[in-house]
C-alpha positions in Angstrom: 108.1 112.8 106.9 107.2 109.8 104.2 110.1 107.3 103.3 113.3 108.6 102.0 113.7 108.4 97.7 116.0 105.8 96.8 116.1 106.3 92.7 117.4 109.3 91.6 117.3 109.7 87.9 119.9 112.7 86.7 119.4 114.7 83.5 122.6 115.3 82.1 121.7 116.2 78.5 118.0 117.7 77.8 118.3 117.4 74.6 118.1 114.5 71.6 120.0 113.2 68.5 116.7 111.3 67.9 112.8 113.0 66.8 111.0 109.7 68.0 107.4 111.0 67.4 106.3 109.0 71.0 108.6 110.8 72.9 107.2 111.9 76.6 110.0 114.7 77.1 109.6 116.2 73.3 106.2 115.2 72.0 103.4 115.5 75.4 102.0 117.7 76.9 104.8 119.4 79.2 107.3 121.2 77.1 109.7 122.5 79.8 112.8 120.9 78.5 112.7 124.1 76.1 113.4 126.4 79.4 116.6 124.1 81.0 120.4 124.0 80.2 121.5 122.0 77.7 123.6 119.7 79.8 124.0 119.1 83.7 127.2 121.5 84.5 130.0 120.2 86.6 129.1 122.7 88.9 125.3 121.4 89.4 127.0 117.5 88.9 129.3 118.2 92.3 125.5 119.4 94.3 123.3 116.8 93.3 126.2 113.7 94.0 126.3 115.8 97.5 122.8 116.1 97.9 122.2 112.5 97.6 124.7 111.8 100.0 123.1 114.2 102.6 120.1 112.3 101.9 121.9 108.6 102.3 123.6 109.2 105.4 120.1 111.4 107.0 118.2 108.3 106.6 120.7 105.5 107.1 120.5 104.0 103.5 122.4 101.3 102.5 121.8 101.4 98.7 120.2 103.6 96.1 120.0 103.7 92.5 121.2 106.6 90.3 120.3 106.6 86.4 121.6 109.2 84.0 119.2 110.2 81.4 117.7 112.8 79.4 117.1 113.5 76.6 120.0 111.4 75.5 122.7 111.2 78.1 125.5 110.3 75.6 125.6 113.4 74.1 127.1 115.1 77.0 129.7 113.5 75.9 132.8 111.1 77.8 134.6 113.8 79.2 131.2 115.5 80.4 129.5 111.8 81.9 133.2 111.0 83.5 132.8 114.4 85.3 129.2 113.3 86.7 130.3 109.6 87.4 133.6 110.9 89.5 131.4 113.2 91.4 128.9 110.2 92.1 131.4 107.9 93.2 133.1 110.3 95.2 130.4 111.7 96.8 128.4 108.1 97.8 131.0 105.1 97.7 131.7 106.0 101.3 128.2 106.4 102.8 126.5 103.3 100.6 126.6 101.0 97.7 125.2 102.9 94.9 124.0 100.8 92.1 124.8 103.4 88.6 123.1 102.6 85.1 122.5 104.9 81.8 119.8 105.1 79.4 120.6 105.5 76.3 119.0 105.3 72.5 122.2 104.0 71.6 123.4 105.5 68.8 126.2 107.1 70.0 127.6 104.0 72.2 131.2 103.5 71.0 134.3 102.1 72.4 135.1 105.3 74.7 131.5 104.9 76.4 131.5 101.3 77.3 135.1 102.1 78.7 133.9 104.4 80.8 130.9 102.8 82.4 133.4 99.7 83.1 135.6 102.0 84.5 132.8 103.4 86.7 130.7 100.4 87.5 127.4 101.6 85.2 125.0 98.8 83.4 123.5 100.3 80.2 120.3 100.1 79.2 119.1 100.7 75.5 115.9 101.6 74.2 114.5 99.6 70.9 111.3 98.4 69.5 112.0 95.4 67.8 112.9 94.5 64.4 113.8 97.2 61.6 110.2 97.6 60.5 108.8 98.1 64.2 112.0 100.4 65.2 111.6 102.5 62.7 108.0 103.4 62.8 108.5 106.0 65.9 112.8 105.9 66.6 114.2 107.8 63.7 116.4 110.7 63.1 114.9 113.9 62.4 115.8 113.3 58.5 113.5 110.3 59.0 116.2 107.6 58.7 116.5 104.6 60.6 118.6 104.5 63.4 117.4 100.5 64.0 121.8 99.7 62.2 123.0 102.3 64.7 121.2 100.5 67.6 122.2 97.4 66.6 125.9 98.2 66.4 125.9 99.6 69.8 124.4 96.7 71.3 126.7 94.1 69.7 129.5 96.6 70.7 128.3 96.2 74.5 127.8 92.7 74.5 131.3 92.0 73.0 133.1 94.0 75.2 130.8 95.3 78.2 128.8 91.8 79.0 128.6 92.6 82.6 127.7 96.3 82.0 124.3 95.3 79.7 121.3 95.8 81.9 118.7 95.2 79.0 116.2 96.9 76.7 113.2 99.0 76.9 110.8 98.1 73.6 107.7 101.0 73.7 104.3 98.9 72.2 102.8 99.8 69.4 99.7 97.5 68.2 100.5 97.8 64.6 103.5 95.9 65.1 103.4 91.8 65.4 104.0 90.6 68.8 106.1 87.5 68.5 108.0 89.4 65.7 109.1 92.3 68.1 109.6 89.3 71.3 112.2 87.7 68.9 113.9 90.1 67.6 114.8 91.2 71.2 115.1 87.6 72.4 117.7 87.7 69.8 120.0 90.5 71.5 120.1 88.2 74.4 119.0 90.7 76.8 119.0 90.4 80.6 115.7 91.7 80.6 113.0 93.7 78.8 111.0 96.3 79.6 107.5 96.1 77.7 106.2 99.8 77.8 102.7 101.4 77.2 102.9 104.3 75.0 102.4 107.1 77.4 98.4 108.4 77.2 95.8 109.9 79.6 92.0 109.9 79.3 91.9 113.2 77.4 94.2 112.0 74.8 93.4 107.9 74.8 96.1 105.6 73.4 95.5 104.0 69.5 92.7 100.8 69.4 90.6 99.5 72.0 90.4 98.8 75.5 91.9 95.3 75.9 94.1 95.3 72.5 97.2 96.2 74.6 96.3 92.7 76.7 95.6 90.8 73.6 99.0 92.2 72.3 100.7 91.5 75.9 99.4 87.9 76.3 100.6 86.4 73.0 104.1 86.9 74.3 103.6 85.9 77.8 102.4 82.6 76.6 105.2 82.0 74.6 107.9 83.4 77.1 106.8 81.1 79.1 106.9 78.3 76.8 110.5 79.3 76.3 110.8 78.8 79.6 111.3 82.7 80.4 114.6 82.9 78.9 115.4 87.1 80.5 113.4 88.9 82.6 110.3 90.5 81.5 109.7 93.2 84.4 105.6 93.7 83.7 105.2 90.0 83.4 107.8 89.5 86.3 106.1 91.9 88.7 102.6 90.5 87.9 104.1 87.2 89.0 105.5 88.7 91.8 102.8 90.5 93.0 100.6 87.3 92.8 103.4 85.7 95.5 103.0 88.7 97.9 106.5 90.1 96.8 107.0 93.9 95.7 106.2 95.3 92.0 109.5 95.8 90.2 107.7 98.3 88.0 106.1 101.4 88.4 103.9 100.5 86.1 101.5 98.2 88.5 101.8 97.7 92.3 101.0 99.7 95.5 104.5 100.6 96.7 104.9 104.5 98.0 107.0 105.7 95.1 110.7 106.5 95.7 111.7 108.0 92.9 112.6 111.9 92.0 113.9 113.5 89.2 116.7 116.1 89.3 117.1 118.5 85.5 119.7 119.5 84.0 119.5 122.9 86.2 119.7 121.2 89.6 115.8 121.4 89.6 113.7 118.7 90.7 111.2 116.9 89.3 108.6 114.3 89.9 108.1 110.9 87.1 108.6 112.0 83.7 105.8 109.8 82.4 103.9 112.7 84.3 104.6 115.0 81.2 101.8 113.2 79.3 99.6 114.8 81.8 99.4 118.7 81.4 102.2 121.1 81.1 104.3 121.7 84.4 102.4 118.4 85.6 106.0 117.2 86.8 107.2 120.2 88.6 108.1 120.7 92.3 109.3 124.1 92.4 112.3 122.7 94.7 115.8 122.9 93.9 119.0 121.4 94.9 120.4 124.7 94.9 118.5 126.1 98.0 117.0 122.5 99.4 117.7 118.9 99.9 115.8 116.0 99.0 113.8 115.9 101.9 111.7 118.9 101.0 110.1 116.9 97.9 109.3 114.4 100.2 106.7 116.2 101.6 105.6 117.7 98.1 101.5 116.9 97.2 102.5 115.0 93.9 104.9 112.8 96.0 102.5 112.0 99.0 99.7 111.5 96.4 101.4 108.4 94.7 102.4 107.1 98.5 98.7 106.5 99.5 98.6 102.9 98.6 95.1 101.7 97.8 93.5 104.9 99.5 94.9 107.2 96.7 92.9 105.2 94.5 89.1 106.1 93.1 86.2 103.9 93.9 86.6 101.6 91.1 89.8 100.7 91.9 89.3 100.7 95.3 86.7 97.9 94.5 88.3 95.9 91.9 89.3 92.6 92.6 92.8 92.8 91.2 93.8 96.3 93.0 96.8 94.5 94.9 98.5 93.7 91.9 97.3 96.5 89.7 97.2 99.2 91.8 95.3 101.6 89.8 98.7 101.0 87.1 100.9 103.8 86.0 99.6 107.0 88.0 100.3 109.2 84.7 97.5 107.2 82.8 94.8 108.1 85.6 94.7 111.5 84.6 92.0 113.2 83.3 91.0 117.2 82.7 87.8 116.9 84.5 88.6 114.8 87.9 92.8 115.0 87.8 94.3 111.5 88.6 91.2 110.4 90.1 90.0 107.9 87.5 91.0 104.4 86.8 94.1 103.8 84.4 93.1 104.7 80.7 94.4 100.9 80.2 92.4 99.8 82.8 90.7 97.0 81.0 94.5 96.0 79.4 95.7 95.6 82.5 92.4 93.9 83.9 92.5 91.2 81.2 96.6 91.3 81.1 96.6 90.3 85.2 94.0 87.8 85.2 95.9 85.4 82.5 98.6 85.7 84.0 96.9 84.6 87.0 95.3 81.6 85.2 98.4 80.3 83.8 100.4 80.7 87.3 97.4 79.5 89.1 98.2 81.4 92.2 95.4 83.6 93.9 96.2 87.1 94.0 98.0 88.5 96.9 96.2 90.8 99.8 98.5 93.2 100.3 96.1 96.0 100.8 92.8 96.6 102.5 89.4 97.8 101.1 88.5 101.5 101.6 85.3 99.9 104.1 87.2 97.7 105.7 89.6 100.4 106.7 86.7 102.5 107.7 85.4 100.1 109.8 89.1 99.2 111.4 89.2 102.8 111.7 86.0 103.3 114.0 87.9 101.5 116.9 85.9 97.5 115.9 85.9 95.8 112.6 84.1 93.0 111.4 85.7 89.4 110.7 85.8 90.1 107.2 88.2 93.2 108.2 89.9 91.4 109.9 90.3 88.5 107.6 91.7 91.0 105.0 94.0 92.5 107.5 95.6 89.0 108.1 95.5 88.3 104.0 97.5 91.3 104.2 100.2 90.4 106.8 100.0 87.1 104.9 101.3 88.6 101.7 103.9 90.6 103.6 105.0 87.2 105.2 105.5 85.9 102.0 107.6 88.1 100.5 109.2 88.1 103.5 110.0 84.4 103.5 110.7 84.8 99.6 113.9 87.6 100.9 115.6 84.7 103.4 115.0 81.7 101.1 118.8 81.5 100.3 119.4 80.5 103.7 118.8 77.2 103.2 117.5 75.9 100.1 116.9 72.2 101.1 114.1 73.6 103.3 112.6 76.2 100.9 111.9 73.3 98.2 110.1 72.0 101.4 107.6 74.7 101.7 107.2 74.8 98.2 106.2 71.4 98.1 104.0 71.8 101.4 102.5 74.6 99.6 101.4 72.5 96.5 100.2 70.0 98.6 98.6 72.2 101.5 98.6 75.8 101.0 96.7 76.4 104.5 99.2 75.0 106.4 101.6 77.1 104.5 99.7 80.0 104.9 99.3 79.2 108.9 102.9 78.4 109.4 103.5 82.0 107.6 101.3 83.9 110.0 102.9 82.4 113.1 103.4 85.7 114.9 106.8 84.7 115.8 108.1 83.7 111.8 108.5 87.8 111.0 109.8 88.1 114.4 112.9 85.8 113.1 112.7 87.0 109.7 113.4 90.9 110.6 116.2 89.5 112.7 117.4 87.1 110.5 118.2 89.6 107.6 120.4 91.5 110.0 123.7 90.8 110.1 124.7 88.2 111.9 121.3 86.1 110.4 120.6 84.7 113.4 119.0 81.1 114.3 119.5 79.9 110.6 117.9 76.5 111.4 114.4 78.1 112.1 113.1 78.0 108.5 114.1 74.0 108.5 112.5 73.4 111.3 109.4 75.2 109.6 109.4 72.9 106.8 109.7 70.2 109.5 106.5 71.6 110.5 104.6 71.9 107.4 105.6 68.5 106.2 104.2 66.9 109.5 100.8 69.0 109.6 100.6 67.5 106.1 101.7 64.0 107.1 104.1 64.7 103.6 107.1 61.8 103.8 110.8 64.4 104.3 113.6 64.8 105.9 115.9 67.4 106.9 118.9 68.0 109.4 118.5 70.2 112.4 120.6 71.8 114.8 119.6 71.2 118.4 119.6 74.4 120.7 122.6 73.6 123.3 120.1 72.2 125.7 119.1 70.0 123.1 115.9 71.6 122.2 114.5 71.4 119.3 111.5 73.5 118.5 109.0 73.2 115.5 106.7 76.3 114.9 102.6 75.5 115.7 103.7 71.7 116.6 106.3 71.5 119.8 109.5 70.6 120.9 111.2 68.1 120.8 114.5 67.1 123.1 117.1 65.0 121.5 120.8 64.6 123.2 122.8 68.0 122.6 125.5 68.6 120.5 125.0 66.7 116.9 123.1 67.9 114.1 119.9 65.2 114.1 118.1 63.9 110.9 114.6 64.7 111.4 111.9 62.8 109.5 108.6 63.1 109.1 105.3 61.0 107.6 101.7 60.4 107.6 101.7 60.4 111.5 103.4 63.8 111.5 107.4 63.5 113.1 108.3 60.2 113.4 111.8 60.7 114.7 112.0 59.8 117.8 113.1 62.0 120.7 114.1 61.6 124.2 111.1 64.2 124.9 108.4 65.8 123.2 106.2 68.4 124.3 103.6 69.7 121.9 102.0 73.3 121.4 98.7 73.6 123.3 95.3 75.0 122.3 92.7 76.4 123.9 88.9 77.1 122.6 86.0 78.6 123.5 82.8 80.6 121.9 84.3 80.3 118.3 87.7 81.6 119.4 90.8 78.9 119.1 94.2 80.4 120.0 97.8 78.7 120.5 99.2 78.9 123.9 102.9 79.2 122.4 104.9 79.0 125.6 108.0 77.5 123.6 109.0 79.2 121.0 112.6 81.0 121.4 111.6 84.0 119.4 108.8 84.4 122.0 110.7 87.1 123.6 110.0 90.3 121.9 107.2 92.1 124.3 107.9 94.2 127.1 107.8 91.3 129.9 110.0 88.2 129.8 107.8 85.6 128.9 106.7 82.2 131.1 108.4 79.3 130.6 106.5 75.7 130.0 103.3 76.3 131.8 102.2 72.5 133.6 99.1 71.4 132.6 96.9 72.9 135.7 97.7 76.0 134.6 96.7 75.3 131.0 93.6 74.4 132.5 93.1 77.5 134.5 93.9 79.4 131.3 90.8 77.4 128.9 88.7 78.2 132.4 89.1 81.9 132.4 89.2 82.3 129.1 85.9 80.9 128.2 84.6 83.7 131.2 86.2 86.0 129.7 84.9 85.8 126.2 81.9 86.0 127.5 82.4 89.6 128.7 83.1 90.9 125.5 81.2 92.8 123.5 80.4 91.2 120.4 81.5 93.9 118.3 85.3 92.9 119.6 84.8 89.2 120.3 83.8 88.9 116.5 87.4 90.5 115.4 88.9 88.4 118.3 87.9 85.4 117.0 89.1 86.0 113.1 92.2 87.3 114.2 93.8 86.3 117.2 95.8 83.5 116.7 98.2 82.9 119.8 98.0 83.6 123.7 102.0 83.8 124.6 101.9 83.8 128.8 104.3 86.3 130.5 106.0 85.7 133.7 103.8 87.1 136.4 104.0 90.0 138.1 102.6 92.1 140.9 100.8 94.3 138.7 98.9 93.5 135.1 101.3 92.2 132.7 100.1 92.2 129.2 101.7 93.3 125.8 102.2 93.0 121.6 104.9 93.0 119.4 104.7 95.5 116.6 106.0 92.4 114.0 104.1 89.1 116.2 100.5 89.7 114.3 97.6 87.3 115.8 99.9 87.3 119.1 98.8 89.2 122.4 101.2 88.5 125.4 99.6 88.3 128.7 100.3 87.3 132.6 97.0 85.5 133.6 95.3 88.1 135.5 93.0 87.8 138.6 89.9 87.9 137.1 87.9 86.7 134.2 86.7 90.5 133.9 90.7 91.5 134.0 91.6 89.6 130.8 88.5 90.4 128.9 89.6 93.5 129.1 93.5 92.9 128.7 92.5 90.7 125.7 90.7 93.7 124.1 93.2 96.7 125.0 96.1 94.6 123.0 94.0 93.1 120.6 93.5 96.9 119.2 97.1 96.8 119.2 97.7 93.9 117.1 95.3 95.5 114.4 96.3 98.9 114.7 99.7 97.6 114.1 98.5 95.6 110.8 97.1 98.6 109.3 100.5 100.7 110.2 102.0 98.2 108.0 99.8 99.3 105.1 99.6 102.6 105.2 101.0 105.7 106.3 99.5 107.6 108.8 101.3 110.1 110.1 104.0 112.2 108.5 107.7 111.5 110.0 109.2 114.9 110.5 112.6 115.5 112.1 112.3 116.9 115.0 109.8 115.1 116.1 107.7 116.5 118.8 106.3 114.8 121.6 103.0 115.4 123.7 101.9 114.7 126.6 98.5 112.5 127.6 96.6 111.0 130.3 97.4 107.6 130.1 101.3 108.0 130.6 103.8 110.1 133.1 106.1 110.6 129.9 106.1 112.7 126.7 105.3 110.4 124.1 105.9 110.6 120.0 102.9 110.9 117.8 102.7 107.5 116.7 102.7 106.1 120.6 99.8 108.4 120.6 97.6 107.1 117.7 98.5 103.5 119.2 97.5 104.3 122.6 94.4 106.4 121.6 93.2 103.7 119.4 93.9 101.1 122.1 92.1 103.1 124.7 89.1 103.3 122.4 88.2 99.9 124.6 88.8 100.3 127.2 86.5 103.2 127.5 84.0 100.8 125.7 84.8 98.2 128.5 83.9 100.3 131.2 80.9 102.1 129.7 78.7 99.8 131.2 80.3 98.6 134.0 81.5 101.3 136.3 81.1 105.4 135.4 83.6 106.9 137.1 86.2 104.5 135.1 84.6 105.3 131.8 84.2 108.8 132.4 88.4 109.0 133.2 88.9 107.2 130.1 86.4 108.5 127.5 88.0 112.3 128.3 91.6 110.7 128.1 90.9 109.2 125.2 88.5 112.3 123.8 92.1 113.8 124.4 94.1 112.1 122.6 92.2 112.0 119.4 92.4 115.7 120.1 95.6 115.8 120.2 96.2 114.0 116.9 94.0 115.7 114.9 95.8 119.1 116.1 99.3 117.9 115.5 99.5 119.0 111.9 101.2 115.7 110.9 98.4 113.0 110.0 98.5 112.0 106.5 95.1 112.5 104.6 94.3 108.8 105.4 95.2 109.6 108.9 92.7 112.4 109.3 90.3 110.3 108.0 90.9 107.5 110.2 91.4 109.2 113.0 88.2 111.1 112.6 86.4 108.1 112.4 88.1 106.9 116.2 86.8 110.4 117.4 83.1 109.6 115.8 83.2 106.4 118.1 84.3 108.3 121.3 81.8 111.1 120.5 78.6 108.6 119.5 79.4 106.7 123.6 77.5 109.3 124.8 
């Protein structure tokens, strides 16, 4: 099963006080509104605030996000909304936080209303174009007046005496209006934020002017919200931005992220995006209702898994373009086409194009990675990969990383103006301290309560401002031992007990320390790896990791390794050598110890083995891993299904899920290719296990389209061995 929906938007009222000629629900293509109740019944109100509870407590949510809309929600009236908003709040206040908000034209927003939402914890958000003249050239009565006064009213009314309960505006473009006339006249509402909306089109029926006159339109007020030093939130412009630091879209308007929004009518019905009405009639539909079905059954629906595909749902173009990551092929309504469905780029393809790379000038960040081309994952798929694959796997995990850093930066601000300072000065450091496998180790752990080790992303800074011989200085908490470790650098030992002012300069720390023991490196043929035998997160793979190795045994490591890489088949040694970062020993055993960490990329954990021949091969089982578990982070492959079965393969005594399959299959694709010219009773056991366990995973009935595929290309290697 694909991830849980966390947006539910409700339909109270299917019907409108307004005939706003733009209208998706009234005016496009899908007319089923004319076939649904009138209003959301108490009844139907009860099911749906239950259903979404079922659905919260099933898949451990903490938060979701529940908008009433319609139509126009208002006119179901106080008594009719307080009926849905008790049910709400009864149903989810004990299972999660549920953050409530209604959209609204406006009109109808009186005293009684903003009561109510205060009363029920609900943010308003109001839809308006601008100034009278823009307003009124689509937002009008069905007489033809203006309801620009009523608007107005509504949202003085709410920022008199609902301030806390005004989420913001949504303003629809249209090119005839001016720009910086519409941007002011909302600027003057002093809204918390904006939303900036293409008019809703597809390439059968193509929005007004030409491509690139929405950017042009766009771009004159980006430049001057930024020269008003972005005085609300913009959430296109803020999302672009965003996306260029690696961090989610806030929009589904741009952006890769699996949709996890659904739609429930007025008749208990559900639904997929409304913008999908521009498409075709019944373009929306699921057939599922809440009255014989919970949420989960959408999950699965073809319309849902198709907009969950990430950069493989994409066509060619977009596939190729070099702004995908932030674009993501844009709105998936405005793909569609009668003759190739949503398989086309956005019909504002070059807005968004021209849109994305100003705003990339001006912010003068490179775009983010957080995706992989369709032939790099074809070739990652295969069982090898190139270095450029691999390079764009760890851009990838890089942008991840990011946004990851960006969600713990409250913990300690002293040292995230650091690594924004390191970052002007030396964005590859920042970029390697980032992909330290053991940073998203700490992260994960660190955003669960109780935030453990809050000193670690000081003692990053620490790191980055001695790497780039920067002048700081920050205060760090010694371990009880007195340890104090700095990721990629070393540890230093200071007396235990007080917090210690660490500074640092153009010869890197220059504190000085009772002890200091620095990360070593090894290199051979190309390949340069850390031997991290210090850092306390270190201990996330299956054996406990070595302590501080002494220098002869550093030196047996370099000795082996060089013989090892030399065993390697180029096709692995290339990906090796782009990607693995860090060689963490593990405490030896009797048998071969070696192992990753699903969240440790660049980092394979190893007990040094007898033989250079032994960790050639080690180095080459995990290294699959490492990848493997890159790509998993990307994209879905299989389809999460309660119960979930469990099958049974050479390689291991127990039943294993499908997942631990696909890891070990891909894994095992070589070690086959070790022994396949070494010894032929070894690769004959392991080509059939292997054989098998592609088998297996293309019978399971729970790949994802992308997982057939790429599991079909790990068979074509097993099949083309022989």
């Amino acid at each position: 099963m694909g991830p849980p929906f966390r947006q539910f938007v409700l339909k109270v009222h299917s019907r409108c006080d307004l005939a706003c000629d733009h209208c998706y629900v009234y005016e496009h293509a899908d007319q089923s509104w004319r076939a649904k109740p009138i209003r959301m019944s108490e009844q139907t109100a009860r099911l749906v605030a239950a259903r979404i509870a079922e659905h919260v407590t099933s898949h451990g949510l903490d938060r979701v996000h529940v908008t009433l809309h319609g139509g126009e929600p208002l006119l179901a009236g106080v008594a009719g909304l307080e009926a849905v908003l008790g049910a709400l709040r009864a149903a989810l206040d004990p299972v999660c936080d549920p953050v409530l908000q209604v959209h609204t034209n406006g009109v109808r927003l009186g005293e009684e209303f903003c009561e109510l939402f205060a009363r029920y914890g609900v943010r308003v958000g109001i839809s308006l174009d601008g100034d009278r003249e823009a307003n009124d050239l689509h937002r009008r009565y069905a007489d033809g007046r203006s309801s620009h006064a009523a608007v107005l009213r509504a949202i003085d009314l709410l920022r008199a005496r609902y301030p806390g309960g005004y989420a913001g505006l949504l303003c629809t473009i249209d090119l005839a209006n001016d720009p910086i006339a519409v941007y002011e006249a909302l600027l003057a509402l002093e809204p918390p934020r904006i939303d900036l909306l293409l008019p809703h089109a597809t390439h059968d029926h193509p929005p007004p002017g030409r491509p690139g006159d929405y950017a042009a339109w766009l771009i004159k007020i980006f430049d001057r919200w930024v020269r008003d030093g972005r005085p609300m939130g913009i959430r296109l412009f803020d999302s672009v931005l965003g996306r260029l630091r690696g961090e989610p879209s806030r929009t589904e308007a741009i952006g890769l992220e699996p949709t996890d929004l659904i739609v429930v009518e007025t008749d208990g019905s559900l639904e997929q995006a409304d913008s999908l009405k521009t498409a075709y009639d019944g373009a929306p539909a699921t057939g599922f209702s809440l009255t014989d079905t919970g949420f989960d059954a959408a999950v699965t629906h073809p319309g849902i898994v198709a907009r969950r595909t990430g950069i493989e749902g994409l066509c060619e173009t977009c596939r190729e373009c070099p702004v995908v990551g932030i674009c993501g092929g844009g709105l998936y309504a405005h793909r569609h086409s009668t003759a190739n469905g949503f398989a086309n780029p956005s019909v504002y393809c070059a807005d968004l194009l021209g849109l994305i790379t100003h705003i990339e000038a001006r912010a003068g960040t490179p775009p983010p990675l957080h995706t992989l081309l369709a032939r790099h994952l074809d070739e990652l798929s295969e069982g090898y990969g190139s270095a450029a694959a691999i390079t764009a796997l760890a851009q990838a995990q890089l942008s991840i990383a990011r946004g990851l850093a960006a969600a713990v930066h409250r913990s300690d601000a002293e040292a995230w103006r650091e690594l924004n300072r390191i970052e002007r000065a030396r964005p590859d450091i920042l970029a390697d301290l980032l992909l330290h496998p053991y940073f998203r180790v700490w992260v994960l752990d660190h955003l669960a309560p109780p935030g453990k080790d809050p000193g670690y992303l000081a003692r990053l800074a620490v790191a980055g401002l001695a790497r780039a011989g920067l002048a700081g200085a920050l205060t760090i908490q010694p371990d009880p031992e007195g340890a104090i470790y700095f990721p990629t650098v070393g540890r230093m030992t200071v007396a235990p007990g007080e917090p210690v002012r660490v500074e640092t300069g153009e010869d890197g720390i220059v504190t000085a320390g009772a002890g200091w023991e620095p990360v070593r490196t090894l290199t051979t043929h190309g390949l340069r790896v850390r031997i991290e035998d210090l850092d306390p997160w270190r201990d996330c793979h299956h054996w406990p990791p070595a302590s501080r190795l002494p220098e002869q045994e550093i030196q047996a490591w370099q000795s082996m390794l060089g013989d090892a890489f030399e065993l390697i088949p180029p096709e692995y040694a290339d990906a090796l050598a782009a990607g693995l970062t860090t060689i963490t020993p593990l405490a030896p055993g009797g048998a071969e110890r070696s192992s990753t960490a699903r969240h440790a990329f660049g980092a394979v954990a190893v007990a040094r083995p007898g033989s250079p021949e032994s960790l050639a091969k080690l180095l080459m089982h995990e290294f699959q891993h490492v990848k493997l578990g890159a790509v998993l982070d990307l994209f879905e492959l299989t389809i999460r299904r309660e119960p979930e079965p469990r099958y049974r393969v050479a390689w291991r005594d127990d039943p294993r899920p499908l997942e631990a399959i696909l890891q070990g299959t891909y894994a095992h694709i070589a070690v086959t290719d070790f022994w396949r010219t070494r010894r032929e009773d070894e690769f004959a056991r392991w080509h059939s296990a292997t054989l098998d366990g592609a088998r297996i995973l293309l019978d399971s009935g729970r790949l994802t389209p992308l997982g057939e595929r790429f599991v079909g290309g790990m068979r074509a290697t097993l099949a083309a061995f022989y």
